[in-house]
C-alpha positions as CSV (number, residue, x, y, z in Angstrom):
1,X,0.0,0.0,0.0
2,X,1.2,3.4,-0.7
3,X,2.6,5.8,1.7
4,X,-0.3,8.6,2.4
5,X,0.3,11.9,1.5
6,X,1.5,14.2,4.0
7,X,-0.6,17.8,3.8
8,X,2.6,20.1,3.9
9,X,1.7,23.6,5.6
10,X,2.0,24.9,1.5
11,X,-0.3,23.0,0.3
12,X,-2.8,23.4,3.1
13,X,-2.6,26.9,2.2
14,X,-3.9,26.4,-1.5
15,X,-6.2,23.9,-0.5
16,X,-8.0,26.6,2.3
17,X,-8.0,29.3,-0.4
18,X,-9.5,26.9,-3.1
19,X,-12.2,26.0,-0.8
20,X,-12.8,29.6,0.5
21,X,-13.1,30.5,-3.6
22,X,-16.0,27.4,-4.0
23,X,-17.4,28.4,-0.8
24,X,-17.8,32.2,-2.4
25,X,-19.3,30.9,-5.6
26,X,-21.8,28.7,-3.6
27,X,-21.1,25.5,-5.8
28,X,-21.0,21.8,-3.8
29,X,-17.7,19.6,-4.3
30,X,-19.8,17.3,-6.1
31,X,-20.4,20.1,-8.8
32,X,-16.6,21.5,-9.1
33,X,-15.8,16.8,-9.2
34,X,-18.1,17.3,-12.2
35,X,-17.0,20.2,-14.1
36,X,-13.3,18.7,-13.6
37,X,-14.6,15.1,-14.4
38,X,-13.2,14.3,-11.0
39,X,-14.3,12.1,-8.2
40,X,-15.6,14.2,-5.3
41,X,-12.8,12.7,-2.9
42,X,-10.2,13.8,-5.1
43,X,-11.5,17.4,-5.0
44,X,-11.9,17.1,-1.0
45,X,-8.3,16.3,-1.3
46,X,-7.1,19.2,-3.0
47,X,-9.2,21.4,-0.2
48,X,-7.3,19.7,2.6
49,X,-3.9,19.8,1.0
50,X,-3.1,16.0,0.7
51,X,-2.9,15.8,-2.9
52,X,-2.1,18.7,-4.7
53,X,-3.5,20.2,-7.1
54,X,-1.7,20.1,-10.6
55,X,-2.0,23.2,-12.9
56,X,-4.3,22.0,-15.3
57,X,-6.9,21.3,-12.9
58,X,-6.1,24.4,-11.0
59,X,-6.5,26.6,-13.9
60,X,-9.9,25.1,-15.0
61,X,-10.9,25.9,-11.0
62,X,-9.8,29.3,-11.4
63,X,-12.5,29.7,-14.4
64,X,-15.4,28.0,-13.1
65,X,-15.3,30.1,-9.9
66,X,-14.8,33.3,-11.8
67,X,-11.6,34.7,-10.8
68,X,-10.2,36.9,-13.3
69,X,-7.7,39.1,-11.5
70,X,-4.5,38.6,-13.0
71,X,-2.9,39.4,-9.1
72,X,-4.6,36.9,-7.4
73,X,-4.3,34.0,-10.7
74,X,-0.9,34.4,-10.5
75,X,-0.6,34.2,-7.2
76,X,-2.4,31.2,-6.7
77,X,-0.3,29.6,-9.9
78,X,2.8,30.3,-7.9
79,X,1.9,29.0,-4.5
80,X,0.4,25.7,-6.5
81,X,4.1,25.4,-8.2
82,X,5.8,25.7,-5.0
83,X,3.7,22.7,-3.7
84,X,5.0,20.8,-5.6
85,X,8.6,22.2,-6.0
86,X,11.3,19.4,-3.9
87,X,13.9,20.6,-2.1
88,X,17.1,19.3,0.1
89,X,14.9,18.5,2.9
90,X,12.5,16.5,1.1
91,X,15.4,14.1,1.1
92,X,15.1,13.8,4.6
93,X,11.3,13.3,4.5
94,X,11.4,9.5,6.1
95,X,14.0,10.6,8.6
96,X,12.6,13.2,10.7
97,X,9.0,15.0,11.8
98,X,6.9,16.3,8.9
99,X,7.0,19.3,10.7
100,X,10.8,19.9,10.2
101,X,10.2,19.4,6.3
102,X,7.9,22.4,7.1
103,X,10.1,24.4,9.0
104,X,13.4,23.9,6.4
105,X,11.1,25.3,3.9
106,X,10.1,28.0,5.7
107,X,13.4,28.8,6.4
108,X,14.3,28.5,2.8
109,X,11.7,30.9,1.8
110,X,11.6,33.5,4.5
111,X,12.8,37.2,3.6
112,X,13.2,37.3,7.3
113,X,13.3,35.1,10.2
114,X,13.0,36.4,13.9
115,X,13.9,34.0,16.6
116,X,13.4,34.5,20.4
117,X,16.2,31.6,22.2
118,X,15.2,31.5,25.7
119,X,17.2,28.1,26.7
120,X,19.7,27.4,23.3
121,X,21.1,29.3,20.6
122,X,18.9,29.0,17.5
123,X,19.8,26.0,14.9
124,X,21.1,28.3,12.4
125,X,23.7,28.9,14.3
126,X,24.8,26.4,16.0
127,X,28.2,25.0,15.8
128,X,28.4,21.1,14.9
129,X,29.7,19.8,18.2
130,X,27.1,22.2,20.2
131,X,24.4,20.9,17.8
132,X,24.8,17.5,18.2
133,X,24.7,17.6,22.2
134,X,21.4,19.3,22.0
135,X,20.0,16.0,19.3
136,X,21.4,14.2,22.0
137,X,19.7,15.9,25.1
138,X,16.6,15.7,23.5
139,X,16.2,12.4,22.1
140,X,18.2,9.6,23.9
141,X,16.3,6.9,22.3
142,X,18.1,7.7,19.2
143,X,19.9,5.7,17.1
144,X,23.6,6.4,16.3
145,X,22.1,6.6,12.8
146,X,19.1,8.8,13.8
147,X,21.5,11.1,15.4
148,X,23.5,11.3,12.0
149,X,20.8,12.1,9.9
150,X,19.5,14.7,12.3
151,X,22.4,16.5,12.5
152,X,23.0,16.6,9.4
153,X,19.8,18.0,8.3
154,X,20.5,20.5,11.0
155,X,23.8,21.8,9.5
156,X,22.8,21.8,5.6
157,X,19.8,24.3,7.1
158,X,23.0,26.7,7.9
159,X,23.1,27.1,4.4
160,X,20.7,29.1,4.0
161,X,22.4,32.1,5.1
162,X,25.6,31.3,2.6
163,X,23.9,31.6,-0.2
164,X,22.3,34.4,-2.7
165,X,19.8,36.6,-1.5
166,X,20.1,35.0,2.2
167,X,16.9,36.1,4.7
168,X,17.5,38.3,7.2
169,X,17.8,36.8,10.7
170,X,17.4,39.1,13.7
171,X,17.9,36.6,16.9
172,X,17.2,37.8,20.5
173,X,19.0,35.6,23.5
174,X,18.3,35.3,27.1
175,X,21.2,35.6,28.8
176,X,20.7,32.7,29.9
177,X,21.1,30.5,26.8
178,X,24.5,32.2,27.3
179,X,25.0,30.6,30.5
180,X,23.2,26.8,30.3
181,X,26.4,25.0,29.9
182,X,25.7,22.6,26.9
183,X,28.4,19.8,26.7
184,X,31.5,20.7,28.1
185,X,33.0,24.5,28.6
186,X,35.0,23.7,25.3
187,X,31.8,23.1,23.3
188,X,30.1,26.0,24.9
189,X,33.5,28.4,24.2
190,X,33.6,27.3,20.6
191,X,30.1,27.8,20.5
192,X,30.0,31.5,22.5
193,X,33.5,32.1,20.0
194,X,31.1,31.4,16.9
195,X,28.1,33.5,17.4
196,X,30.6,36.4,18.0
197,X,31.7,35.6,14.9
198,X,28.0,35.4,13.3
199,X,27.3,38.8,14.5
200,X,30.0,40.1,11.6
201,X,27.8,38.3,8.7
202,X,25.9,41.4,7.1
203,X,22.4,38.7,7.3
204,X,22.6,38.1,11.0
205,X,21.4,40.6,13.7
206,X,22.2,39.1,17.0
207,X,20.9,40.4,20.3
208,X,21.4,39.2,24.1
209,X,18.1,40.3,26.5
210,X,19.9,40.6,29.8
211,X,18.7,39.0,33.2
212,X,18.6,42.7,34.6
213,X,16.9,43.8,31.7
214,X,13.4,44.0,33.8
215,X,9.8,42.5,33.4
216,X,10.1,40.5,30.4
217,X,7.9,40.8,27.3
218,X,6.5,37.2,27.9
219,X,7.3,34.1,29.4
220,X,6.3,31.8,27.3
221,X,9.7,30.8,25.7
222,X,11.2,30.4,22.4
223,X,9.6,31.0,19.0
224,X,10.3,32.1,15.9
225,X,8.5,34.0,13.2
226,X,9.0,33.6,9.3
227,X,8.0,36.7,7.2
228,X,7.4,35.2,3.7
229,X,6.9,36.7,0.3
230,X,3.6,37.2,-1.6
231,X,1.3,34.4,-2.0
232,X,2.8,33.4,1.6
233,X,1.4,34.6,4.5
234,X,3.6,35.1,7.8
235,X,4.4,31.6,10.2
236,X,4.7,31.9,13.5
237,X,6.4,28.4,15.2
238,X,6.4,27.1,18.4
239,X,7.9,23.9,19.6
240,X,6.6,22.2,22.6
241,X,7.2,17.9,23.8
242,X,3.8,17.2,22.7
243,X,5.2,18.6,19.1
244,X,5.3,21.7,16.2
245,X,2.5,24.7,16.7
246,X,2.5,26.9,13.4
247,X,0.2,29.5,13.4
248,X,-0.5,32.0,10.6
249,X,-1.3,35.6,9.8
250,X,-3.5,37.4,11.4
251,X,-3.1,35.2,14.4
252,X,0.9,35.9,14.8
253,X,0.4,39.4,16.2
254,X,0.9,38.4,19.4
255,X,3.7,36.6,18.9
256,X,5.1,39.7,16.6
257,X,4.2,41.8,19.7
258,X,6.1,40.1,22.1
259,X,9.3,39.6,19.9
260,X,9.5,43.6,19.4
261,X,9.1,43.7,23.0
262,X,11.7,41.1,24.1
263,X,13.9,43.0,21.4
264,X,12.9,46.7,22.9
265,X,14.7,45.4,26.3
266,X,17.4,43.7,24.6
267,X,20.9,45.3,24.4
268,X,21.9,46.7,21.0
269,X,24.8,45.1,18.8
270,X,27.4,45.9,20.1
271,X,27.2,45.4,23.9
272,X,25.5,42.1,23.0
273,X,28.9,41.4,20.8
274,X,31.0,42.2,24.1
275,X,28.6,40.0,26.4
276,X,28.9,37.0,24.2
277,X,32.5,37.3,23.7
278,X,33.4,38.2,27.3
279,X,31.2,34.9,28.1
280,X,33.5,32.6,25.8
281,X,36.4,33.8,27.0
282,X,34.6,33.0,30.8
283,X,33.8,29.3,29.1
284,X,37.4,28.9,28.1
């Protein structure tokens, strides 16, 4: 029996807007299976993002339900190509979480990431041996091989910001994240050592919220929030043990709210650039 199709976050996004556009013209899936000379669970399936739509059948939707804006067809053509666009981490699709597929793509796409670290430094930038402690910490059932491929994963993300065109990442640290020793104090100076050096890449926007900073913004912990580029709306993400929360625009304000907040108390560039490499020096 086949594998089931997993409903990626992008194609959950063109199936919600394809049924919001037969929901505006009034017509029943059982019409729009019909007109496309479909059955009706296939079109239920393009609705709820587990088989995506292809462009022929896309474009025929896009003239039964009237929709003549050149804007909004285009837009729609180019969030249906990105469905079903692969990437690097689709190679990795049988080794970890669906929603890390999700969240490499999103990282791949993002004009700008904002990340809030309030117990370790954010993945992308992470040094190898720092990385690898943390796969550890948090999944000791692992195998040796699970641990590999994880990791791996985790340092081809890095990429991103090598590239062309690289998003802009603005991260904000609690002090503490500074301070949880991680490994040994060599892996946690090496570490500390590296992010100084991150703060020099013209991308990367680093920032360290003191523990004297005051009442923090919120206490809920770390997050991150992806600004994407038209179709796309903005992601919010959340990790938790019980596993990935993505929320979408309009619904990320708060969580746009408190990062600007966290950031306001934060300390600018350059003091966070002496904190971090006073702290490897302390690690050393």
């Amino acid at each position: 029996m086949a594998e089931r199709q997993r409903a990626t976050l992008r194609s959950q996004w063109l199936g919600q807007q394809l049924r919001e556009l037969r929901d505006e013209s009034g017509l029943m899936i059982k019409e729009v299976a019909e007109y496309l000379q479909r059955d009706p669970g296939t079109v239920s399936r393009f609705e709820s993002g587990f088989y995506p739509i292809r462009r022929p059948d896309l474009l025929a939707l896009l003239d039964l339900y009237g929709i003549s804006d050149r804007q909004q067809r285009e837009s729609l053509m180019t969030l249906s190509q990105d469905v079903w666009q692969k990437g690097w981490w689709d190679g990795y699709a049988t080794d970890v979480a669906g929603a890390l597929i999700d969240y490499a793509w999103l990282e791949s796409r993002a004009a700008h990431i904002r990340s809030f670290a309030a117990i370790v430094i954010p993945g992308l930038l992470q040094t190898p041996q720092y990385a690898e402690t943390v796969i550890r910490i948090n999944d000791t059932d692992a195998t040796p091989e699970q641990i590999k491929r994880w990791h791996e994963m985790r340092m081809n993300r890095q990429q991103v910001l090598k590239g062309d065109g690289p998003p802009h990442l603005t991260a904000v640290l609690d002090e503490a994240v500074l301070r949880h020793q991680i490994g040994d104090a060599q892996v946690m100076a090496e570490q500390l050592s590296h992010l100084a050096r991150c703060c020099a890449m013209p991308a990367v926007d680093i920032r360290v919220l003191p523990f004297n900073a005051g009442t923090p913004a919120g206490t809920y912990g770390t997050f991150e929030i992806f600004e994407l580029p038209e179709p796309f709306p903005t992601v919010a993400y959340t990790e938790t043990m019980a596993g990935a929360i993505y929320v979408e625009s309009p619904k990320t304000e708060r969580f746009t709210r408190t990062y600007a907040g966290h950031e306001s108390l934060a300390l600018g560039p350059a003091e966070s650039l002496n904190l971090i490499s006073a702290l490897a020096e302390e690690w050393r």
